[in-house]
Phi, psi and omega in degrees: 000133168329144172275122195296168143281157166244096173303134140257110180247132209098063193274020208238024193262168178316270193289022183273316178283339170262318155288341174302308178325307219276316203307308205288336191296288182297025202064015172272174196251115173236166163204148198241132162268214201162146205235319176254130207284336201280333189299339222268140173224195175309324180244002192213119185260153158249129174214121174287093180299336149316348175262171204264149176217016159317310224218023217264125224226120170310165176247032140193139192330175189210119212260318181225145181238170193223084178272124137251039189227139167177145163306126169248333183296130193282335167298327179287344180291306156327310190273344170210084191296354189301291194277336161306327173297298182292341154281320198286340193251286201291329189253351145306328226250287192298318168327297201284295186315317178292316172298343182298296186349298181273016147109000165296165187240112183246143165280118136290128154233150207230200185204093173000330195296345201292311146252183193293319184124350186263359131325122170235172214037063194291153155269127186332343183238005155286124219279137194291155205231005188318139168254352183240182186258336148299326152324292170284342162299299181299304170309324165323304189262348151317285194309295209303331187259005174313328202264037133242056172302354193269335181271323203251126145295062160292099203264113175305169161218152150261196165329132189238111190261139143205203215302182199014062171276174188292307205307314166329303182296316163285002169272336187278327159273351166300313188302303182309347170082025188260147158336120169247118167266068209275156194267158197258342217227015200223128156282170190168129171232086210258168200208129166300145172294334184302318204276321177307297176317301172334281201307327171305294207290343173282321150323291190312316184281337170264030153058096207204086168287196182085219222244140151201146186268138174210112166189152203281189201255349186197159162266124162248163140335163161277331188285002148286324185300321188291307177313315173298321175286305170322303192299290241276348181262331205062053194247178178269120193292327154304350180273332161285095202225053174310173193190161164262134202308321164326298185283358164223013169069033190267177190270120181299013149309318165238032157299090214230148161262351196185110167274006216268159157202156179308088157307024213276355174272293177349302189302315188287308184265328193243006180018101199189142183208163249199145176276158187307156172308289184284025156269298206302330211247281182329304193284335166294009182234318194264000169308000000 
């Protein structure tokens, strides 16, 4: 018999590329999929979540899968709720079954958008709320894959900074001596990838089903965030030109008062606790 594998599906997304790294560190044999056919190597399969996946079979048994592929952006989700739907739901959803179906142990990842925002640490069992239409796709496919707690991980995230994160990007125009315009009025309890890749991967090796939370300890603003990365450059303090989501014509859907959600299982079981926000934020501006 085939010796199993560990799936990563998505492998081309940030954390999709940061667990293949930490799984291949740690000696597992993985494979990763991919949605673009120029990808596929030796290690890497296609597979679409848009396609019907009923029947759909690894070319080796598969001991933990890790999705990390989905539409994230809440504008494409809002501009095309159909086909988005048909991935975060419907093609997540037939995934995650065929893989229990062979005896795997799956990683959901999953999102704070899950609730509204008027909570702050919400707690894992607190009934979701969603507002945005990537929301409601992701509570959708939460419930669905809920009648396998014993099988399925669903792991929430807030914000995940790792490398070309925006702040990269505003580090880069902070050095150039260029403007940055960050919102006064937009949140963020953000957690290093590093920290994510970890907690995933400790889920995945104690098959440790159910509900878990990943998120920084506080909410900051982006226009605090931005002033802190501008100290942490020694940059011109003037260069950090906040304004409001209003005031730039964004969709209030991600007007959120609190990004916060309970970690206390991460802490309790995979003892792990996420670094202060403004370290986690400072070291994302020196990337």
């Amino acid at each position: 018999m085939k010796e199993k594998v560990t799936l990563v599906v998505g492998a081309d997304s940030m954390i999709g590329q940061a667990m293949i790294t930490y799984l291949t560190d740690a000696g597992e044999l993985v494979i990763g999929t991919t949605r673009r056919p120029e990808q596929t190597e030796k290690d890497r399969i296609l597979l679409d979540l848009s396609e019907n996946l009923s029947g759909w079979k690894p070319p080796r048994p598969v001991k933990t899968a890790y999705i990390c592929a989905g539409v994230t952006r809440l504008d494409d989700c809002r501009r095309d709720p159909l086909r988005s739907a048909r991935i975060n739901v419907t093609g997540t959803c037939a995934l995650a079954k065929a893989l229990m179906e062979q005896g795997a142990f799956v990683v959901f990842l999953s999102t704070n958008q899950v609730f509204d925002g008027r909570i702050p640490h919400v707690r894992p069992d607190h009934p979701r709320s969603p507002k945005s239409e990537y929301g409601w796709q992701k509570a959708k496919a939460e419930r669905i894959l809920g009648q396998w707690p014993k099988n399925v991980a669903t792991v929430r995230l807030s914000k995940v900074l790792g490398p070309d994160s925006l702040f990269t990007e505003w580090s880069r125009f902070l050095k150039a001596d260029r403007i940055i315009r960050p919102f006064t009025d937009m949140v963020l309890s953000p957690v290093p990838l590093d920290t994510v890749v970890s907690a995933l991967g400790r889920i995945g090796d104690r098959r440790s089903g159910g509900s878990w939370q990943i998120s920084g300890e506080r909410d900051v603003s982006y226009a605090r965030a931005a002033k802190w990365g501008a100290d942490v450059l020694e940059s011109d303090s003037g260069l950090v030109q906040p304004w409001s989501m209003a005031e730039a014509g964004m969709a209030m859907e991600a007007v959120w008062q609190n990004t916060t959600m309970n970690t206390d299982r991460m802490r309790e079981e995979l003892g792990l606790e996420p670094p202060p926000v403004k370290w986690t934020i400072e070291q994302a501006f020196l990337l």
